[in-house]
N, C-alpha and C positions, 0 to 999 in steps of 0.2 A: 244147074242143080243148086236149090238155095236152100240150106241148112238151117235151124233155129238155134244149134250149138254153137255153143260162143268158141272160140281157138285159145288155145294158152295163151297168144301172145295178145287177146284182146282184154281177158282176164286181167294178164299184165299190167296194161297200157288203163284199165280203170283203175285196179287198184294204184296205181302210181300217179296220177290225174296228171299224165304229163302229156302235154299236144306233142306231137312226133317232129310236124311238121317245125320250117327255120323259122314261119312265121314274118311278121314285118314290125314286129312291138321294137320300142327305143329300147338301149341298152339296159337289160336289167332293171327295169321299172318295177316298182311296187316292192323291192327286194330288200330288208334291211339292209341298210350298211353293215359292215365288216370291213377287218385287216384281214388284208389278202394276202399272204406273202408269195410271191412267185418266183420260178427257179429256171431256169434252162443250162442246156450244155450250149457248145457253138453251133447244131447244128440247128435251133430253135430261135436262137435270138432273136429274129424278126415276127416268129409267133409273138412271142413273149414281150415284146413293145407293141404288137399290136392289142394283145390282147389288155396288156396296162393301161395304156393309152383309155380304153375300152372302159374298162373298171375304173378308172378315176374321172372319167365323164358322167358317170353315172352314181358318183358321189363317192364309191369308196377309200379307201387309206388303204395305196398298192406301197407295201415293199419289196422292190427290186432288190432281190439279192445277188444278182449277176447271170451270166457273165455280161460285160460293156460290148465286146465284138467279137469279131466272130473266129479269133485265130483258137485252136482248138485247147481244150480242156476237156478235164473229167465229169462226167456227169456225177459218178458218186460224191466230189466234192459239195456240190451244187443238192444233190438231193438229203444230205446230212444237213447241210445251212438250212436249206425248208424244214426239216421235221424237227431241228432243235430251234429255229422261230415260233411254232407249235408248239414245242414242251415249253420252253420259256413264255409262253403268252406274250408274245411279240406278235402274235398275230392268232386271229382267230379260224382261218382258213389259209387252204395252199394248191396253188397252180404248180405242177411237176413236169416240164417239158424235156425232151429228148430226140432224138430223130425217131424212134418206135416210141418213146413212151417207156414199156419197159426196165432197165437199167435203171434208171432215175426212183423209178418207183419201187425197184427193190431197196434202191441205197434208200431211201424216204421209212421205208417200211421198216430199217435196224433197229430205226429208236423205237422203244415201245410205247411212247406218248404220240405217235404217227400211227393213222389208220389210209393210208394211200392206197388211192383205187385207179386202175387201167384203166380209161374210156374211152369210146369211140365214136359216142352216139348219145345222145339225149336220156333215153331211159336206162341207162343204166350208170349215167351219171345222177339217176334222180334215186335209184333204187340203193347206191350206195350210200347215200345219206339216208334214206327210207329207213333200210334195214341194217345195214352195217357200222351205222354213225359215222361213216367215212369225214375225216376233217381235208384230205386233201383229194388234187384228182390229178392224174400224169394222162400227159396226151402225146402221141408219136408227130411228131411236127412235120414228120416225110410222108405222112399217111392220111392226115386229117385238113381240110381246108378250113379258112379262118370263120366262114360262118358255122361250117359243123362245132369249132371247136365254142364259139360264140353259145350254141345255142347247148353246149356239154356241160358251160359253164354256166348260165343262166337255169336252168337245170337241176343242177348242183347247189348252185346259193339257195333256191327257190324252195328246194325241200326241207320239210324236217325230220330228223328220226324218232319213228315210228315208237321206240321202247318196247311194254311189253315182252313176249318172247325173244323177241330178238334181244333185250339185256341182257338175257343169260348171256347167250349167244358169242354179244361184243364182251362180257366182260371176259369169257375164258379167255380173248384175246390177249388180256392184261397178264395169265398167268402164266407158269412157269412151266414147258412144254415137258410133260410126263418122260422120263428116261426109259 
């Protein structure tokens, strides 16, 4: 049975001009450079060396803000250090890692100069910059393998936000949540 209507999720995928697929392009090509800062707990840290490693091949200025190994810590430690890199302009962008993702991205999210967004998957690591100005992205490092997260974060650099509507939108984020 072959339909002329488009799916929401195809709608999606033009309006975001993001290829779904891992692709085979070299790391982050054609991407402006950026300061990345990137963040994990213990249960991450081999993402987060990989995925460094990854970003500064490809030209960027990764700052490692920890942890060094793997003996455990707090993610909310680690996701404050990312979001006040961000407020302080130490960095223009931020990787948020954790075993889900999650956690990290809520501690990311206290500071209100942090727009940190949960991802899983390419397009909606494009649609968070698209539409939400997101400056960071938290990924679950027990959930995601290193090309999915490759290509969340590829993605993510590669977008811009949209403005328009959506400014409203991001700036209520800025205000003071109604009592």
């Amino acid at each position: 049975m072959s339909s002329s209507i488009t799916t929401r999720e195809q709608v999606w995928q033009m309006r975001a001009r993001v290829d779904m697929g891992l692709g085979t392009r070299s790391p982050v090509t054609g991407i402006r450079q950026v300061r990345i800062a990137i963040a994990s707990d213990h249960a991450a840290v081999s993402l987060k060396a990989v995925l460094a490693a990854w970003l500064r091949e490809a030209g960027h200025d990764v700052l490692d803000l920890g942890p060094e190994g793997t003996a455990s810590v707090d993610y909310p430690d680690y996701g404050f250090k990312l979001a006040a890199a961000i407020a302080d302009g130490s960095a223009d962008r931020g990787i948020a890692l954790c075993g889900s993702g999650i956690g990290i991205s809520i501690a990311a999210n206290r500071n209100p100069a942090c727009r940190c967004a949960l991802v899983s998957e390419p397009l909606s690591a494009s649609l968070a910059r698209i539409h939400n100005d997101a400056n960071a992205i938290a990924m679950g490092a027990r959930l995601i393998g290193e090309e999915m997260a490759k290509a969340c974060v590829e993605a993510f650099l590669s977008a811009e936000f949209a403005g328009g509507r959506h400014q409203l939108r991001v700036d209520k984020l800025s205000t003071k949540v109604p009592a």
